[in-house]
N, C-alpha and C positions, 0 to 999 in steps of 0.2 A: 607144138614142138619147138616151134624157133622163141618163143616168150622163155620155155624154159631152158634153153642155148644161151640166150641172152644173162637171165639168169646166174647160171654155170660162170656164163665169160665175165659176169661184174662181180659173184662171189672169189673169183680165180683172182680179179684186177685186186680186188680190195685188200686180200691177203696177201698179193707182192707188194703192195704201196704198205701196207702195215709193218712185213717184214722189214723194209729197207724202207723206212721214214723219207720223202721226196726225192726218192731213185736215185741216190747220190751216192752210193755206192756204185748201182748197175753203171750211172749215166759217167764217174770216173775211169771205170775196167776200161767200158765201152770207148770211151776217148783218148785213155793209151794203148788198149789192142788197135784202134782204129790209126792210130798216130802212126804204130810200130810196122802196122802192115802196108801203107803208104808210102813209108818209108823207103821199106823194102822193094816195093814196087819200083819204086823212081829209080832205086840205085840199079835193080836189076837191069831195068831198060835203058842206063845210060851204060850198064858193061860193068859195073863196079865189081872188082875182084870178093870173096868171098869173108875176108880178115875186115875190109871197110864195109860189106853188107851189114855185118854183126856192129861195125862201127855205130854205123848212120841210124840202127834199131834200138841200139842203148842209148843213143842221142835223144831218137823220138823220145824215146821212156822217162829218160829223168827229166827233158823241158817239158812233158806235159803235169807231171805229178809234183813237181818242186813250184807251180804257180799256184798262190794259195790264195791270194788277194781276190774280193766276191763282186768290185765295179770291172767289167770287160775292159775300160779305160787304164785302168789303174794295171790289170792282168797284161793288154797290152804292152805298157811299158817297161815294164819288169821282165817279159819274153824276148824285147829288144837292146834290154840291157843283157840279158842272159848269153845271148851270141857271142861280143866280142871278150865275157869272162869266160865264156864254153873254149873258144880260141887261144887267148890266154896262155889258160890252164891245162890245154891241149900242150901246147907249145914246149910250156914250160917240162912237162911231164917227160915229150918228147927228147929235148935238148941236155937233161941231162940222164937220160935211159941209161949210159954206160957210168955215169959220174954217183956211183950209189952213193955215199956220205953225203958228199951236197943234196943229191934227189931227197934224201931223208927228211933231211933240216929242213929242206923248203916243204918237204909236203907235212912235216909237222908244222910249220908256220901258217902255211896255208889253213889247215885241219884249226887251229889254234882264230885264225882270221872270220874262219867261218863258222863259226859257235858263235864267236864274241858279237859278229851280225846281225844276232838274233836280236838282240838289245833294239835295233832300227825296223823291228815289227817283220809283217810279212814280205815286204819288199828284202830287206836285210836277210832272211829266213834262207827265198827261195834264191837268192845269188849264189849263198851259201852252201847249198846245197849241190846248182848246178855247178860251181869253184871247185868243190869236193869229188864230186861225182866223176868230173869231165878227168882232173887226174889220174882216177882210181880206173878208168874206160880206158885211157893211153896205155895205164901199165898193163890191164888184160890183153888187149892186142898185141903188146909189144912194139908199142908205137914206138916208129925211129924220125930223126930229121927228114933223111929224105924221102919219108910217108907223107913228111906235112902238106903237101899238095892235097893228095887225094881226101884227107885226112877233115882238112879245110870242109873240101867239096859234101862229105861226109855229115858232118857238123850243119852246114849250111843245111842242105837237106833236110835234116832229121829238125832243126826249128824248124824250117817253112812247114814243113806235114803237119807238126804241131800245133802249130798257129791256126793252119787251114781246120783241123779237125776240132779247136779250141771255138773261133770264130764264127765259122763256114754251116760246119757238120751236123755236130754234137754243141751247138754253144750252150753259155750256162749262166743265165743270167741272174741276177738275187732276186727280181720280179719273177723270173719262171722256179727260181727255186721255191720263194716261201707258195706261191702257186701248189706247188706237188704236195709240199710239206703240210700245209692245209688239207688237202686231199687225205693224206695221211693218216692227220689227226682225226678225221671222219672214218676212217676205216679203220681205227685203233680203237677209236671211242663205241664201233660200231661193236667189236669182235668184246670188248668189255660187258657189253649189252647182252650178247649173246652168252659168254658165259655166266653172266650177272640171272639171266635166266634157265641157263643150266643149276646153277645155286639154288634160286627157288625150288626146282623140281626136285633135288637129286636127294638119293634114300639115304639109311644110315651108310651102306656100302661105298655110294661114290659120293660122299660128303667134302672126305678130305683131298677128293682130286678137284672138285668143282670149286672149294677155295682156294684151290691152289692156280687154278685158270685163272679167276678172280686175281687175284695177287699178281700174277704175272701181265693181265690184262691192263691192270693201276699202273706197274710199274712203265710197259710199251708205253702206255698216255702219256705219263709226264717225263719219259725219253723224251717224246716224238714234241712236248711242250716246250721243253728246255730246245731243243734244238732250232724249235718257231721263233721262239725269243731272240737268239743268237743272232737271226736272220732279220728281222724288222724292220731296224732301223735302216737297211740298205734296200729292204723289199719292200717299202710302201714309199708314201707321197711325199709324207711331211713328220715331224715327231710324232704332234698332237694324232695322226690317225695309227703308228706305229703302238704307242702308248694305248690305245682302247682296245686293240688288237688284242695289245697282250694283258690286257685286263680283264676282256673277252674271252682267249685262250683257258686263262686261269677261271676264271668263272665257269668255264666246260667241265674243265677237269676235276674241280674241289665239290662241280654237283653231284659225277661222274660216280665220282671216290664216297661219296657221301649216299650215293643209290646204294653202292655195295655193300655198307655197313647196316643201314636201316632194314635190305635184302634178308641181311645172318639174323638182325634183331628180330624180324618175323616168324623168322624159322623157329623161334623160342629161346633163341639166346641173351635174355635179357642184359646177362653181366657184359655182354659184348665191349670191347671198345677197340680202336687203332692194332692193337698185337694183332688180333686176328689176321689183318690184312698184310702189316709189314714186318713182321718176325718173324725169321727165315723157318719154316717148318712148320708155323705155329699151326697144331691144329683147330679146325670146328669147337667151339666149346661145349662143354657134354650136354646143354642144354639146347643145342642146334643140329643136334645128326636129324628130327625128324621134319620130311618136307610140310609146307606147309597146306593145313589140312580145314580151309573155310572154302565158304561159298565164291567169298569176294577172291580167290586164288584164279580163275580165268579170268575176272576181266582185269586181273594186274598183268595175267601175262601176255595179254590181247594188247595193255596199256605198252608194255615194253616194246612190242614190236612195234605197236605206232610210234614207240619213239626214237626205234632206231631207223624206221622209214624217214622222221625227220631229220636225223643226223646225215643219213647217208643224202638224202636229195642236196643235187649240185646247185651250188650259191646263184649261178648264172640263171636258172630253172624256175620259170615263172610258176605260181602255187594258182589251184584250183581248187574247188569247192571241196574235191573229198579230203584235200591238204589242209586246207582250213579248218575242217572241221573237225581232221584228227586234233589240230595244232589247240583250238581252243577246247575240248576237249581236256587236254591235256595238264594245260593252265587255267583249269577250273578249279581243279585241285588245290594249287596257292593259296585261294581262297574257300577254302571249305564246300564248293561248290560239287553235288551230285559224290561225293565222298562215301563209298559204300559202306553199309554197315558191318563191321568187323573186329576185331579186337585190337587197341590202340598203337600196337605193333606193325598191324599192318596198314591201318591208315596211315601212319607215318610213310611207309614206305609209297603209298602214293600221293601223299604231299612231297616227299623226296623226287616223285615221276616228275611231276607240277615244277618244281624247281629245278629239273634238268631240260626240262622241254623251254623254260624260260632261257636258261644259259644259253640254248642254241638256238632260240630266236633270237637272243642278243650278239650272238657271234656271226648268224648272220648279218643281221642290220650293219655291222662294226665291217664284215668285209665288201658291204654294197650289196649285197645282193637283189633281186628283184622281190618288191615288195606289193601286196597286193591286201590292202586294207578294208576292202568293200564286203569282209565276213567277215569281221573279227569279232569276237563276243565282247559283252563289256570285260572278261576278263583278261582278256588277251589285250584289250586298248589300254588297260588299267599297265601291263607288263610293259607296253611300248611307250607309256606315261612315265614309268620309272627308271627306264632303259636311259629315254629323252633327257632325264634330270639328271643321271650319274653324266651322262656322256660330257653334259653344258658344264661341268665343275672342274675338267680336266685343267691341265695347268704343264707345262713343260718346265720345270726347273732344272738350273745346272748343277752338274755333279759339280763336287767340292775335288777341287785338285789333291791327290794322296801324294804322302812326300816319299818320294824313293829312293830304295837303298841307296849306296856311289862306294866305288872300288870294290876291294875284295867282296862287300856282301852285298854285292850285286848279283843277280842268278847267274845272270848271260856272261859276267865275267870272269865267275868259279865254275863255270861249268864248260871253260873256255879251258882255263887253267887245267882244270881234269883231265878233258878231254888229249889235250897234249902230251901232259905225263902219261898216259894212260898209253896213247899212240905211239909215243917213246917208246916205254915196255915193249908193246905189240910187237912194233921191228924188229929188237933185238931179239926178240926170242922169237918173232916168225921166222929172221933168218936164220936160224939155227936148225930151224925142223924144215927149210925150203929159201933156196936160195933164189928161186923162180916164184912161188908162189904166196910169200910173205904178206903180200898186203890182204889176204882174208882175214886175215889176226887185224889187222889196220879196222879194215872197214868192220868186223865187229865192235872192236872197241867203239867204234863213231857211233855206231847206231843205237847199241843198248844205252848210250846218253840221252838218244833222241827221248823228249817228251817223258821225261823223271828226274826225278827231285833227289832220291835220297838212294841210300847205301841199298836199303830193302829194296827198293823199286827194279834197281841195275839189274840184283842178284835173281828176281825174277824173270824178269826181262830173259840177261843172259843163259837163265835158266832153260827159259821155252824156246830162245833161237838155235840153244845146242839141241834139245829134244828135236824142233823141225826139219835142221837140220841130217838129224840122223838118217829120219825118216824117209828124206828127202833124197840121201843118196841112195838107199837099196830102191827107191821110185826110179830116181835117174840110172841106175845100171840096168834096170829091166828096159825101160824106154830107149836107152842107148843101145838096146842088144836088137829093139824089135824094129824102129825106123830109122836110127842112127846113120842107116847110108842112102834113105832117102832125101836128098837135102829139101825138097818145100814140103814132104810132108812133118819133115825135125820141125823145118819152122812154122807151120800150121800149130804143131803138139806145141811150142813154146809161146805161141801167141794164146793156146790156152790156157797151159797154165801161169802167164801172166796176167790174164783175165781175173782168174781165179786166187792169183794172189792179192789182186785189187779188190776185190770183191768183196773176199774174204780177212783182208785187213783189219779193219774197225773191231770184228767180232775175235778174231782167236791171230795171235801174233805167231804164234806156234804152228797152224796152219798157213799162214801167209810164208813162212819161214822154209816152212815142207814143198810149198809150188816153186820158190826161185830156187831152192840148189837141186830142184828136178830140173825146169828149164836148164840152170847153168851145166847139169850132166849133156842135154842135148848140144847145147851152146858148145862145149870142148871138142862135143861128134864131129860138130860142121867146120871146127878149126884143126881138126884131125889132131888132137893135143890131148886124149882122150883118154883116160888108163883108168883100172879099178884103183891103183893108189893114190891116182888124184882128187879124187872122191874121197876115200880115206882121208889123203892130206886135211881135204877140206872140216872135215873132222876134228882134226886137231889143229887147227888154226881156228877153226869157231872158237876151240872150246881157247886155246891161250886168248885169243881176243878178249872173250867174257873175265877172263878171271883177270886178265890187265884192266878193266875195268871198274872192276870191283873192287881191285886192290887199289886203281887210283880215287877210287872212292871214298874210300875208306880210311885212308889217310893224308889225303891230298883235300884239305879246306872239307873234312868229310861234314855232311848232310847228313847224322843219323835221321835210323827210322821213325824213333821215338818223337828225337827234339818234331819231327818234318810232321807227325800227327797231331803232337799235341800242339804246336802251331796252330791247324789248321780247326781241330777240336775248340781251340780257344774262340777261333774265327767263327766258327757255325755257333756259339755259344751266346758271341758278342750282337750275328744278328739276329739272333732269335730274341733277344732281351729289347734291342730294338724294333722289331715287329712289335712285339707284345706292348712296349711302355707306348709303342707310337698308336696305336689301336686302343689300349684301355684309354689314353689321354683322351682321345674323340670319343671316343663311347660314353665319356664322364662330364663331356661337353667343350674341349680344346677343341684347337683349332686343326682343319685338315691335316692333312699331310700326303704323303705319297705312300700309303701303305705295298699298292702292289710293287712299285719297285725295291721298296724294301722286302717283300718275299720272293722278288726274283736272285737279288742278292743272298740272302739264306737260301735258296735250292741251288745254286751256284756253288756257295761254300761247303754245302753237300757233297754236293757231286766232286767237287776235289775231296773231301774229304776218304768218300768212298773210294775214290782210288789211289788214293793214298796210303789203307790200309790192306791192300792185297799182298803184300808181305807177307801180312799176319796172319790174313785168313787163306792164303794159299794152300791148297791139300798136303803141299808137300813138307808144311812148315813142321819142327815138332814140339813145338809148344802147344800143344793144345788148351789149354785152360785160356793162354793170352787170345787163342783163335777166337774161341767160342766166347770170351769178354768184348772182343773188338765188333764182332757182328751182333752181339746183344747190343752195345751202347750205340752201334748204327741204326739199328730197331728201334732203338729209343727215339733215338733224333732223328729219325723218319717221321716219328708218330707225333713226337713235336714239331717238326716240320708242317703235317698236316694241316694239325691245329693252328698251327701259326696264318698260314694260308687261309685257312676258311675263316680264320676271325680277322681277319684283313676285308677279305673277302666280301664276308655279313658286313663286317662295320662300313664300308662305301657300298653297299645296297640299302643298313636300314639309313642310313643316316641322309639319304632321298626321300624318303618318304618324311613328306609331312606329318603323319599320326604317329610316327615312332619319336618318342624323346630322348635325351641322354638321362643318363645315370649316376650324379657324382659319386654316387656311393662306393662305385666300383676302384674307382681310383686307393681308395684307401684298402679293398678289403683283396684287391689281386696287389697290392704291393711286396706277400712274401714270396710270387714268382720271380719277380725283380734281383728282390735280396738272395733267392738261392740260386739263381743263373749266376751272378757277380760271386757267388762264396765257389761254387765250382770252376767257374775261368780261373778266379784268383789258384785253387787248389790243382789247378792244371799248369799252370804258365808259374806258379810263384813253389820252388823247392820246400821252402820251411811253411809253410801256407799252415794256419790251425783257424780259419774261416771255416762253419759250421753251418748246415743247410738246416730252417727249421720245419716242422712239422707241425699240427693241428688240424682244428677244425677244418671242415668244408667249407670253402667260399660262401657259399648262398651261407651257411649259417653265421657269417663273416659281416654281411652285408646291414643289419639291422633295418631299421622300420624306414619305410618311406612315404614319401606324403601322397596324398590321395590328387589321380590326376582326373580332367576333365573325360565325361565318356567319348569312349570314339579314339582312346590316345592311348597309346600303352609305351611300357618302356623297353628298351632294348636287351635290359637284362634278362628277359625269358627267353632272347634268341640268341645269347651268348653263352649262359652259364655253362652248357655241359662242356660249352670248349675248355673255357677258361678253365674248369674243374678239372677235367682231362690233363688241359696243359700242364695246370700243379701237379699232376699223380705221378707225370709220364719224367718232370723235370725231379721231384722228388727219388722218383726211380732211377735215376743217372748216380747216386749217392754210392747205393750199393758196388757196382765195378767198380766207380769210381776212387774207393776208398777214403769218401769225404765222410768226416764225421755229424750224426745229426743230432739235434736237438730240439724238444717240446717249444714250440710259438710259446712266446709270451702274450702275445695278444688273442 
């Protein structure tokens, strides 16, 4: 009974660490409800009237969520810089409450000071924010001069809580972060396993939901990668071990990604390739609905669980015989070892098992783990022989300084510009609809800036803050009707739903948007200031915010949506052509290079990419055709993505091994991947573009005769082609949305 408790309580852990990738969501709620409730504490027991309780609570709140900086040193200084501009700002707000035209212009200047900050990184960011924040707290209270005593006291308090719950509490260090985030990645990689083996099983019925687990289970992974990456350099020792980490990481994932394709190809889907997995919908291919029906089908799925047992065992966790013997077991397969008899589809997929159980012996080794060598089979020695060689080749090199914009086509300083015009608008038409309540229009306009680029971004943005909004007051009139005159149980309810607006931040802006104007319904109960039109109001001050906004967007230094993707399209273009040229070069026999940094760069330019286009593919958009082009060509350069990665990937594993040699031949016969990434950039980024993508043969029929090598040796090309071949079809395929014109190879 308690093995299968235990059980229950590590399946229960794994799926909250999977959901919230190293509890960085839970562990931020957790450290501003914990800030806001401290707060309140202190002020109650030193007598503080109920206008500065609310003070000292919105204090806590914004010095804990506005320190973004990930050394406690660096977080430090920036929380004691943040005091005497929280005072300031306080002040200023204060001093001139009756003087409204000057209040104006300064708190547009202000507004105007604190964007432009952003340019000076995270330090610059969270000043910013607390400079902004702290004025916009004076005018909800109606902070006057002679408050500033108490006001002070207020303020003080609400940093020290912060501070305490930052340092003390709940601390958060980049060593405890990539810590979780790891954990993470084992519980991501684990639930992929698990549906990777639901896939195996499932009939023609539940085909298309077990790919779709599948899909979803790839995507969590290299979430939960990227965000590993982010973190390294400040969570490990030294570059050199940051760098294997995340070469390590990636090596999990791309074998990960690569179980679940060779999974579908068993099942009978030969023509299988990348769609399957990252095209939004795509279903089972018709030659994969049936599960797979050999002998050798248990001991693959016997093989799976042993190997999410070795994913999920903790790095710290010393291995024993029966871990041993799953582990070489498992990396027998690599080398054709005990490979059951079965059809060539499936043997792959447990040489795919073999080459995932290798990545996560490698990603242990890379985070220390304890190591216990007195079983290893010879093939398992053979794995930590070639682990041994990649590690010894590492090299830290420096980035190349990027030249950046200056003046107006600087971000931080048109988006400073915006912001101001924008906040202009706000006022005069918040005062129009409320002479007391104006600055909701203010502070929408600030926010929908927050974190977007372009015209599209705003208008959705603003879009979801009026939808949470809405939602948010008939929440806050019910909640105001049912505790509204109990004052600690209003703020018990408010410390919830700023839990939950933290919480729920990262995943739906909409929802986050729904918990504070509930809270802020309570917040009005306990300032007794409280009416159903205020509510309303709030309403129509979201919505002029957003459309001050978007109007300063729009015309004010505008950012379309278009120029802002294809930008960034050009960008995931440019590194994909360098992945590829830098990978065929060493495959052909050049000299190293740093391929996985260059595929953490392309899943980077991704991932902006991707959210750069939600504009477009927003449900509410109605351009449908551009919707369902914009998430094809994302589909695409996912699957080029992929490929980019695992031929980064493969080419610093074969190119360790002694019996593998390079290939020149490759260099000449993948050179029309090259030329059609360059004809598409150019057809993206250049208006009159008449650069044409071309077409032909298949690479391998590309490659011509090669010379006979000694036995015992082989070449690289039988472990590259199908990528390489893919990465032609998948980049060939960008033509079509694209609307670049093609044409027959000459070669």
């Amino acid at each position: 009974m308690r093995a299968a408790e235990e059980t229950v309580r590590t399946r229960l852990r794994d799926r909250v660490a999977a959901s919230d990738p190293g509890l960085l969501r839970l562990a931020a709620a957790l450290r501003t409800v914990g800030s806001i409730a401290l707060a309140v504490t202190v002020l109650a027991v030193l007598g503080t009237d109920l206008p500065h309780l609310v003070t000292g609570a919105l204090v806590a709140m914004v010095s804990t969520f506005a320190i973004r900086e990930k050394q406690r040193s660096e977080q430090a200084v920036t929380l004691a810089l943040g005091l005497p501009v929280a005072l300031a700002s306080m002040t200023l707000a204060s001093l001139l409450h009756h003087r409204v035209l000057a209040g104006d212009l300064v708190f547009v200047l202000l507004i105007f000071c604190a964007v432009y900050g952003r340019r000076f990184g995270d330090r610059g960011t969270g000043l910013g924010l607390i400079g902004f924040q702290m004025y916009f707290v004076a005018l909800f209270v109606g902070a006057t001069p002679g408050q500033l005593p108490e006001l002070y006291t207020s303020v003080a308090v609400g940093f020290g809580c912060s501070a305490l719950m930052r340092f003390a509490v709940i601390p958060e260090t980049p060593v405890g972060v990539l810590e979780r985030l790891r954990a993470a990645f084992r519980a991501r990689m684990a639930q992929l396993l698990d549906a990777q083996i639901e896939l195996l099983d499932a009939g023609p019925e539940e085909a298309d939901r077990a790919l779709r687990r599948v899909r979803e289970g790839t995507a969590r992974l290299h979430e939960t990668a990227l965000l590993i990456q982010g973190r390294l350099s400040d969570g490990t020792a030294d570059e050199a071990v940051a760098r294997l980490v995340q070469r390590r990481i990636a090596d999990a994932e791309i074998a990960a990604e690569r179980l679940g394709l060779s999974l579908l190809r068993a099942r009978g889907a030969e023509r299988v390739d990348t769609l399957a997995l990252h095209l939004p919908g795509a279903p089972v291919p018709s030659g994969g609905r049936q599960p797979v029906r050999e002998e050798a089908t248990e001991t693959l799925r016997r093989d799976l669980d042993a190997l999410r047992v070795l994913v999920l065992r903790p790095v710290e966790a010393a291995g024993g015989t029966g871990v041993a013997q799953l582990r070489n077991r498992l990396l027998g397969y690599r080398d054709e070892e005990n490979v059951p008899v079965a059809s060539p589809a499936v043997q792959d997929a447990f040489r795919a098992v073999g080459e995932t159980a290798r990545a996560v012996l490698g990603l242990r080794i890379a985070l220390g783990g304890a190591q216990d060598e007195s079983n290893d089979s010879p093939a398992t020695a053979r794995s930590r022989e070639e682990l041994d060689a990649e590690d010894a080749v590492l090299d830290a090199d420096e980035e190349e300084a990027k030249e950046e914009p200056t003046g107006l086509e600087r971000r931080t300083t048109r988006a400073a510009v915006q912001v101001a015009v924008g906040s202009l608008l706000a006022m005069v038409g918040g005062e129009l609809l409320s002479r007391d309540r104006w600055y909701w229009a203010v502070l929408t306009c600030w926010i929908v800036f927050l974190n977007t680029a372009s015209t599209g971004e705003i208008l959705v943005k603003g879009s979801r803050r009026l939808l949470g909004t809405v939602l948010g007051v008939l929440a806050g009139i019910v909640l105001a009707g049912a505790v509204g005159h109990h004052t600690w149980t209003a703020f018990a309810v408010v410390l919830l739903c700023v839990f939950a607006m933290f919480y729920s931040a990262p995943l739906s802006y909409t929802l986050s948007s729904f918990f504070v104007t509930a809270a802020l319904g309570l917040l009005y109960t306990l300032l007794h200031t409280y009416s159903l039109s205020v509510l309303v109001l709030r309403i129509g001050e979201t919505a002029l915010g957003a459309v001050c906004g978007v109007i300063a967007a729009a015309f004010v230094l505008p950012v379309q949506t278009d120029r802002r993707t294809n930008d960034l399209l050009a960008t995931v273009l440019r590194r994909l052509r360098e992945v590829t040229d830098s990978a065929v070069e060493q495959l052909s026999g050049g000299p190293p290079g740093e391929l996985m940094d260059q595929a953490r760069d392309l899943d980077q330019a991704l991932a902006d990419l991707r959210a750069a286009v939600q504009p477009l593919t927003h449900p509410a958009t109605p351009l449908r055709a551009r919707k369902e082009t914009a998430r094809y060509v994302v589909a695409l350069l996912e699957t080029c993505a992929y490929h980019a990665r695992t031929l980064a990937a493969t080419t610093e594993l074969l190119l360790s091994r002694p019996s593998i040699v390079p290939d020149p031949r490759l260099r000449a016969a993948t050179g029309r991947i090259g030329r059609n990434l360059e004809a598409i950039t150019a057809h993206v980024t250049e208006e009159h573009a008449d650069a044409a993508i071309e077409t032909g043969p298949s690479i391998a029929s590309l490659l011509g005769p090669s010379t006979p090598l000694p036995p015992g040796q082989g070449r690289v090309t039988d472990h590259v082609l199908r990528h390489l071949q893919r990465l032609d079809e998948a980049v060939t395929g960008l033509a079509r949305p694209l609307d670049v014109p093609v044409k027959a190879s000459e070669g």
